[in-house]
C-alpha positions as CSV (number, residue, x, y, z in Angstrom):
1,X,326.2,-29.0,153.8
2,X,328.3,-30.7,156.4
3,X,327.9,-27.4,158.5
4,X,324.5,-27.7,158.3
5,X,324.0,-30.8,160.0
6,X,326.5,-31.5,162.1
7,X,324.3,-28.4,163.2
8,X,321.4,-30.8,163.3
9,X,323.0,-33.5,165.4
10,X,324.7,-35.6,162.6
11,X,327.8,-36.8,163.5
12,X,330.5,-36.2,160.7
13,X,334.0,-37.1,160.8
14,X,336.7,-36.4,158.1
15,X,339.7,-38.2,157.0
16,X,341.6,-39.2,154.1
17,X,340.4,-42.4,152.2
18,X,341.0,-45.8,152.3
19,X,343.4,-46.3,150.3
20,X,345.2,-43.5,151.9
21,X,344.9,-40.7,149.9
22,X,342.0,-38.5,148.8
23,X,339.4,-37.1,151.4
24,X,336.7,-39.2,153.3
25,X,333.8,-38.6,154.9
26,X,332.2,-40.4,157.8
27,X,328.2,-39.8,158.5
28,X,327.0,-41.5,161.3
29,X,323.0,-41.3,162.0
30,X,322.6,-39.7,164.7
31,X,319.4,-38.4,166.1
32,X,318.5,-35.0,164.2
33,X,317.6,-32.2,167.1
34,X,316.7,-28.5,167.8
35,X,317.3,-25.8,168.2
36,X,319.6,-25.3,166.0
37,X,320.3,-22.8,163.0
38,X,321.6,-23.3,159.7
39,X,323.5,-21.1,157.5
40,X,322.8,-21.9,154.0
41,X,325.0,-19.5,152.4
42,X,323.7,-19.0,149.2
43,X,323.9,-23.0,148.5
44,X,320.8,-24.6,146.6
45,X,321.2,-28.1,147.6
46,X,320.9,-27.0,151.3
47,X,318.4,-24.4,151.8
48,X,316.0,-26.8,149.7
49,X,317.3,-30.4,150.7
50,X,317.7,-29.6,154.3
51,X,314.0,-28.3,155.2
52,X,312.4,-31.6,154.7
53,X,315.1,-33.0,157.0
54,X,314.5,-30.4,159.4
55,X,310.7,-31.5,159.5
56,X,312.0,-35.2,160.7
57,X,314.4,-33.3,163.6
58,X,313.0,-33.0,167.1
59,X,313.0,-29.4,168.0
60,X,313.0,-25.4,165.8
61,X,315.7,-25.5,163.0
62,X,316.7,-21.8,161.6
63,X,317.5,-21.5,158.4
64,X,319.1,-18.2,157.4
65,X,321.9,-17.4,154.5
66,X,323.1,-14.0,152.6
67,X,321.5,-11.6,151.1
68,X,321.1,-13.2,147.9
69,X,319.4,-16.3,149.6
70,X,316.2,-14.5,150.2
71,X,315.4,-13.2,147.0
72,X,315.8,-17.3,145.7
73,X,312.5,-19.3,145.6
74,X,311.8,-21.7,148.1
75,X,307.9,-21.7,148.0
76,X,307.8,-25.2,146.4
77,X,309.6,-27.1,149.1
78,X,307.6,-24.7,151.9
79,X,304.3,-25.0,150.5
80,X,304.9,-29.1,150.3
81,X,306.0,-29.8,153.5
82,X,302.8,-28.0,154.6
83,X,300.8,-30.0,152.6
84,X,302.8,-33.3,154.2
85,X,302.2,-32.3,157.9
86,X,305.3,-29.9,158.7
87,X,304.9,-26.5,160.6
88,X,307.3,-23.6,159.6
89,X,307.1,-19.9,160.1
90,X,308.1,-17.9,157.1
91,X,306.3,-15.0,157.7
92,X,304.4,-15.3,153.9
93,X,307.8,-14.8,152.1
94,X,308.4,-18.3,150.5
95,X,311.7,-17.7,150.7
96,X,314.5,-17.6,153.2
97,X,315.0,-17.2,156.4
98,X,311.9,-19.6,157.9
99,X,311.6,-21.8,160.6
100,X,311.0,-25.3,160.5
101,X,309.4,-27.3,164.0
102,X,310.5,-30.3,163.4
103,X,308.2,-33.0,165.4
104,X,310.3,-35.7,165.2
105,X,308.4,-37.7,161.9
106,X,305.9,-36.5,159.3
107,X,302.8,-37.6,157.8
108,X,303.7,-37.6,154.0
109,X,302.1,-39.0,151.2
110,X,300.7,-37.7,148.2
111,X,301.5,-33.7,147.2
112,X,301.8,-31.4,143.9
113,X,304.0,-28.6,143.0
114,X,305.2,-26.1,140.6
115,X,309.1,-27.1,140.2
116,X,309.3,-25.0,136.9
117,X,311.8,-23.1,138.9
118,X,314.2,-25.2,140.0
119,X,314.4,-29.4,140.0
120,X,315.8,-29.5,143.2
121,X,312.3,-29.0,144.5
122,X,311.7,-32.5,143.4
123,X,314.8,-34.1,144.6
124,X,314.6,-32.6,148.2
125,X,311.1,-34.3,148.7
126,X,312.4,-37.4,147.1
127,X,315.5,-37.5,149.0
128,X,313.7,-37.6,152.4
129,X,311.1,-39.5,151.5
130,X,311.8,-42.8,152.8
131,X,311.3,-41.5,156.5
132,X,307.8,-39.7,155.7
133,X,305.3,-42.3,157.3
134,X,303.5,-42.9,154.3
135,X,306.1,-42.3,151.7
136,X,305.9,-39.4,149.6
137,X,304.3,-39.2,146.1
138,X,305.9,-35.8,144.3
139,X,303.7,-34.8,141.6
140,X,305.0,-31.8,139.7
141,X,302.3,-29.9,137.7
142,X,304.0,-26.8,136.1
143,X,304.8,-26.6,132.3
144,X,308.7,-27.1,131.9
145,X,311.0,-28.9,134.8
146,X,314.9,-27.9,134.2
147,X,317.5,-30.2,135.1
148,X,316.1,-33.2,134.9
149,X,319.2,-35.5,135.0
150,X,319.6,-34.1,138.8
151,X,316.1,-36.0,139.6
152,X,318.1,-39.0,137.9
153,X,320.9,-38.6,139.9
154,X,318.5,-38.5,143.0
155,X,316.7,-41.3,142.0
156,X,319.7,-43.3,141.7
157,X,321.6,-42.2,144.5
158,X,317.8,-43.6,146.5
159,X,317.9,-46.9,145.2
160,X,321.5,-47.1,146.1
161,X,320.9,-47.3,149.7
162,X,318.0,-49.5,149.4
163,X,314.9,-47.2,148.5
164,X,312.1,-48.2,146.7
165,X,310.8,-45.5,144.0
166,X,308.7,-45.3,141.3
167,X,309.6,-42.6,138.1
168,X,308.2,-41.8,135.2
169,X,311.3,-43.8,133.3
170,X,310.4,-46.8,135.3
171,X,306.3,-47.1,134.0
172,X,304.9,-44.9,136.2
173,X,302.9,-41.4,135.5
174,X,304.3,-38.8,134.1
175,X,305.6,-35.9,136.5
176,X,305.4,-38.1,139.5
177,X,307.7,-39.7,141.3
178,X,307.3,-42.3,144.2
179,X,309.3,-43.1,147.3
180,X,307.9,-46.0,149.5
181,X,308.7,-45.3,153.0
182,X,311.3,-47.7,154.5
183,X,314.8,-48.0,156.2
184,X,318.1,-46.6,154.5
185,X,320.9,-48.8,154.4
186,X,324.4,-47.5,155.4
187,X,327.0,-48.0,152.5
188,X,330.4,-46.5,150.8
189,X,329.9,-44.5,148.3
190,X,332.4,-43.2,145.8
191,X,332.0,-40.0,144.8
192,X,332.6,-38.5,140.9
193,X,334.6,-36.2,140.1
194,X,332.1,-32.9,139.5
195,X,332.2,-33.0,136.0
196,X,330.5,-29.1,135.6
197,X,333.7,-27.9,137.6
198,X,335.6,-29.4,134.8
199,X,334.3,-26.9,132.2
200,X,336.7,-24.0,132.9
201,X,339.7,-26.5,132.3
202,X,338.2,-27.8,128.8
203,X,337.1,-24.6,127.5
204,X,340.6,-23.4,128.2
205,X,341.7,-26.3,126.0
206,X,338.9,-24.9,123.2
207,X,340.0,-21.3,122.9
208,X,343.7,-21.6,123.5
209,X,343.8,-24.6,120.6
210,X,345.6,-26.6,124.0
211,X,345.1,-30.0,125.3
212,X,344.0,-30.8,129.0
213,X,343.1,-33.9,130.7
214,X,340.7,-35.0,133.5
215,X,341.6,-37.5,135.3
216,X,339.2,-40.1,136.9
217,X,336.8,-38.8,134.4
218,X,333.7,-41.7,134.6
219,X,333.0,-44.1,131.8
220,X,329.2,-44.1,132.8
221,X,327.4,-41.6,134.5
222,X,323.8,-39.9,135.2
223,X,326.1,-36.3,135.6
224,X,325.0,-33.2,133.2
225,X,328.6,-32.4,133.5
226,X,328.9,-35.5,130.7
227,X,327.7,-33.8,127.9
228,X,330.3,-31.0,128.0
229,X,332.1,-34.0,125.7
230,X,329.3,-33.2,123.0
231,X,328.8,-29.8,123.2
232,X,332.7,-28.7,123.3
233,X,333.3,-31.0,120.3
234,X,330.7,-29.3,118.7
235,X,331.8,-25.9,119.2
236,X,335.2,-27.2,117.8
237,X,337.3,-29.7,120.2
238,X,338.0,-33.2,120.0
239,X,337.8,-35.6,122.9
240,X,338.9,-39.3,123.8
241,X,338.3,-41.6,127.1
242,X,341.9,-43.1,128.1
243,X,343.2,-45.0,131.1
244,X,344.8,-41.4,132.4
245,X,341.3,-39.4,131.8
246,X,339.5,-37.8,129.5
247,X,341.6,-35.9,127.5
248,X,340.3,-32.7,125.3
249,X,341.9,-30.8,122.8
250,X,341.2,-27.7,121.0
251,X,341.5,-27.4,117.3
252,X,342.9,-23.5,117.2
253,X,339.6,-22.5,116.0
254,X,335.9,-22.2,118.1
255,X,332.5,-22.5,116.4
256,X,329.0,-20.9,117.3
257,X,326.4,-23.3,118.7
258,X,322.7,-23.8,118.9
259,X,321.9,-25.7,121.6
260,X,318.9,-26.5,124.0
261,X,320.8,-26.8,127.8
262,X,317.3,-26.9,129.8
263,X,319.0,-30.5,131.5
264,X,322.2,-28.5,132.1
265,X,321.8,-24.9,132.9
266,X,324.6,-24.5,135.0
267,X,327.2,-25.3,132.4
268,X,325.8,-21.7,130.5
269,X,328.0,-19.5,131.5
270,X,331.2,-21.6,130.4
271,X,329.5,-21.8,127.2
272,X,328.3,-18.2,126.4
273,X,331.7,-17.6,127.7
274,X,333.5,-19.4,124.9
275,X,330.7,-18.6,122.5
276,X,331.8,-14.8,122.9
277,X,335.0,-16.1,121.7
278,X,333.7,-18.0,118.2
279,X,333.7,-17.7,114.8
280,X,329.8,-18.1,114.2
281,X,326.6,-16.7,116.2
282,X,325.6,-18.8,119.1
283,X,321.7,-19.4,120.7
284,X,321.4,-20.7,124.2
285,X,318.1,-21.8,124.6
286,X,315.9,-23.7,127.9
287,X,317.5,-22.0,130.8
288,X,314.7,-19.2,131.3
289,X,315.1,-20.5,135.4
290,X,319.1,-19.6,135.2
291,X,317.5,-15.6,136.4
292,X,317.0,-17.6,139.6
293,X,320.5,-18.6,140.2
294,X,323.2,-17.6,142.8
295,X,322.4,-14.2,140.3
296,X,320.5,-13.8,137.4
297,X,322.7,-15.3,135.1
298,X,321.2,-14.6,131.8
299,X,321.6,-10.7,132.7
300,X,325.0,-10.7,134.4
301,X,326.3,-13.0,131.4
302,X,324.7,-10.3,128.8
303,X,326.2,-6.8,131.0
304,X,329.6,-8.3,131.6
305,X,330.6,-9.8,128.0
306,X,328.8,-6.7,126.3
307,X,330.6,-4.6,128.7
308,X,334.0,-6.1,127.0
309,X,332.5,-4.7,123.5
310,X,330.3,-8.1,122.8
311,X,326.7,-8.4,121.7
312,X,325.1,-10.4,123.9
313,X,321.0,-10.0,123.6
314,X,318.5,-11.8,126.2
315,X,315.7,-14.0,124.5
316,X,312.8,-15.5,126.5
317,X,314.5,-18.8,127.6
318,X,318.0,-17.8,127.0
319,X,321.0,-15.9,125.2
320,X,322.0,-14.9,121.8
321,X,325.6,-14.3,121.4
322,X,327.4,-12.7,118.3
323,X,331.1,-12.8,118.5
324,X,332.8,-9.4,118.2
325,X,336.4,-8.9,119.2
326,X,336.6,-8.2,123.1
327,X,338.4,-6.0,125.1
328,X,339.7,-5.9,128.5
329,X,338.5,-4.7,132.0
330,X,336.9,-5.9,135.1
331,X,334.6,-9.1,135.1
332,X,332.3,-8.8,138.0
333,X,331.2,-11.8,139.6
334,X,328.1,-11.1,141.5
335,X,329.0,-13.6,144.2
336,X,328.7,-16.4,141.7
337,X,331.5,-18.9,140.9
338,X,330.3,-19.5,137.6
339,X,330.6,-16.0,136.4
340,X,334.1,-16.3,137.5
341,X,335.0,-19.2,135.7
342,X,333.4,-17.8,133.0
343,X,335.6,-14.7,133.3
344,X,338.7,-16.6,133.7
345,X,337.9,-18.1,130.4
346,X,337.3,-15.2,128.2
347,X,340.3,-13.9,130.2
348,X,342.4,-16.6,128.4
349,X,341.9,-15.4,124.8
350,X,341.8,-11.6,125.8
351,X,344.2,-9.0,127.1
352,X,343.6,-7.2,130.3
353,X,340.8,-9.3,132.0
354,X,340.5,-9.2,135.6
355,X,338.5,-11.3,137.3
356,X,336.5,-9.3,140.3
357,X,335.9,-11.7,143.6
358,X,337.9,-14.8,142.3
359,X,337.5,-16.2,145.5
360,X,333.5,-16.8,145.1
361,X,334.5,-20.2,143.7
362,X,335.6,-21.3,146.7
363,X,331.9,-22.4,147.1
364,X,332.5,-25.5,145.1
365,X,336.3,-25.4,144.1
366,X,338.5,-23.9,146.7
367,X,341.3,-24.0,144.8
368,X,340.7,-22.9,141.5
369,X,343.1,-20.2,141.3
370,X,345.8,-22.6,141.8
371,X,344.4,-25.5,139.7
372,X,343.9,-22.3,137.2
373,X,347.6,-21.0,137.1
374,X,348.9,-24.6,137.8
375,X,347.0,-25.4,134.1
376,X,348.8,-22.9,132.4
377,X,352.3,-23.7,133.8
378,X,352.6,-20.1,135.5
C-alpha cells in the first residue's frame, strides 16, 4: 500500500514511534499525479481502495499485479467510478490490469452496486468519498454483503478524521451509506494489533492444550479478529483480558463447531484448520465469497486437509468438516498466507507436515516463521 502511492506522489516517511519504539508512519498529502503504475500484488485493499484514489490523481495510473490478481473481481469498483464520472480502460475484463485517467476531481454522487462479492467494494467508495464533489451515496443492491464489520471499521476510521457519513446503523436506509464531501483532517492514529494474524498463535494454544498470550490485545474494538475469543472458547479454550494481553489457553481437548462466519471469512481457514483436529463434526457456513480470495479457499481448504486423510466436503456457502486422524505430507499454499497458517496449525498436532511456500505470509506477517518457532521455544 505504501508502494503504491508513494507511486502516486504521496510522500511517506518511516520511523520508529514516539515513544521510541515500534514503527511509524508519516503521510504527508501531497498532490496525487500520473503516470504512474501500481503493483497491487495480489493485495485486496489496494487493487480496490486505490482506483477511486487514482480517479482524484492528475494524470494515467496503471494498475497491474500477479497472476492471481486478474482472475479477482473488480467490476464493482470499475463499473462505479464510471457511473461517478472516472474514465478507465479495462479492455471489458472487470478485472485487473486497467487504467485509470485520473482528471484531477470527480463528479460523485449517488451510485449502486453488487458488493455480494467482496465488502471492500463498499469501503473503497466510502473511503474516498469526501473528495468526490458531490459526496458519494453507495447503495449496495445484491442479496448478501460479507464482512460487514470492515464497512464499520471504514466508517469509523471516516469519522475519525472529520467525515460526515450516514449508515444504515446511524437511521439511514438500508444498504446505503453516505459520505458528505468535505476536508480530511490530519491526525495520529494508533494502529491495533491485527487481531486475524493472531489466530495461528491461539489455535496453537487450542490443539496443543498450551497457553499463549497477546499482547496489546484491545479492550474495545470494531475488528472481526475479536470474535476469535468466542469462537476458540467454543471449540474448547478459555480466555481472559489482563494488563499483559489477552491470554488463551487450551483445555487438552478441541470441539466441532457450527458457526455462521459471513462477518469474518478470513479467519476460515484457521478454523477448518483446527476443526480437522476435533472431536465432533464441524459446519462453516456464510463465506460462499471466500472462492474469491487470494485462492479459492473453500477448495484448497477441502484438497489439502483431505489430502492428509480428512473429510472435508464443500456445501453451498461453506465447509463441512469430519475429524478423522491425519497424516503427514506437503501442505500447499497456493500463494495464500492463510493456507499457510492454516498448515502450520494442523502441522502442530500431526507428524510430518511441511508447510509448501511459508514465506507467502510475508504479505501481512513477515516474520511468522520466527514468531512461529519463537512460540514453541525451538
Amino acid at each position: 500500500m505504501a508502494g503504491a502511492l508513494r507511486a502516486m506522489g504521496v510522500e511517506i516517511e518511516e520511523g520508529v514511534g514516539p515513544d521510541g519504539t515500534g514503527e511509524a508512519w508519516r503521510v504527508l498529502p501531497t498532490g496525487l499525479r500520473g503516470p504512474a503504475t501500481v503493483d497491487v500484488g495480489n493485495a485486496g485493499t489496494v487493487m480496490r481502495f486505490l482506483p477511486p484514489v487514482a480517479a482524484l490523481a492528475d494524470g494515467p495510473i496503471r494498475f497491474d499485479g500477479d497472476p492471481r490478481s486478474y482472475e479477482r473481481p473488480l467490476t464493482g469498483v470499475i463499473d462505479a467510478l464510471r457511473q461517478l464520472g472516472a474514465r478507465i480502460d479495462d479492455d471489458g475484463r472487470g478485472a485487473l490490469p486497467l487504467t485509470v485517467h485520473g482528471s484531477g476531481a470527480l463528479d460523485g454522487g449517488p451510485v449502486a452496486i453488487d458488493a455480494s462479492s467482496s465488502s471492500q467494494f463498499v469501503s473503497a467508495l466510502l473511503l474516498s468519498g469526501p473528495r468526490f464533489n458531490q459526496g458519494v451515496e453507495v447503495r449496495h443492491t445484491g442479496a448478501t454483503l460479507p464482512s460487514m464489520p470492515h464497512i464499520r471499521m471504514t466508517v469509523d476510521m471516516l469519522r475519525a478524521v472529520g467525515a460526515q457519513v450516514d449508515t444504515p446503523e446511524s437511521g439511514g436506509e438500508p444498504n446505503v451509506w453516505r459520505v458528505t464531501p468535505g476536508a480530511l483532517l490530519g491526525r495520529d492514529l494508533v494502529i491495533e494489533p491485527d487481531l486475524s494474524n493472531a489466530q495461528p498463535f491461539l489455535a496453537a494454544a487450542l490443539v496443543t492444550g498450551g497457553k499463549v498470550v497477546v499482547p496489546d490485545w484491545p479492550a474495545r474494538t470494531t475488528q472481526p479478529g475479536d470474535r476469535l475469543r468466542e469462537i476458540f472458547t467454543e471449540m474448547g479454550g478459555t480466555c481472559e483480558l489482563t494488563e499483559y494481553g489477552l491470554v488463551f489457553t487450551g483445555s487438552g481437548s478441541v470441539h466441532g463447531i457450527d458457526v455462521d462466519l459471513s462477518e469474518v471469512g478470513e479467519l476460515t481457514p484457521g478454523i477448518a484448520a483446527v476443526a480437522a483436529l476435533a472431536d465432533s463434526p464441524s459446519t462453516l457456513r456464510g463465506v460462499a465469497h471466500l472462492r474469491l480470495h487470494e485462492t479459492d479457499r473453500l477448495a484448497a481448504l477441502t484438497k489439502e486437509i483431505n489430502e492428509f486423510g480428512g473429510d472435508v466436503t464443500e456445501t453451498a456457502d461453506g465447509l463441512h468438516i469430519r475429524p478423522r486422524r491425519l497424516h503427514g505430507g506437503v501442505f500447499h499454499t497456493y500463494d495464500d498466507h492463510r493456507m499457510a497458517t492454516a498448515g502450520a496449525i494442523i502441522g502442530l498436532a500431526v507428524e510430518g507436515v511441511q508447510i509448501e511456500n511459508v514465506a507467502t505470509t510475508a504479505k501481512t506477517l513477515p516474520d511468522f516463521p520466527d514468531l512461529w518457532t519463537g512460540m514453541l521455544g525451538a
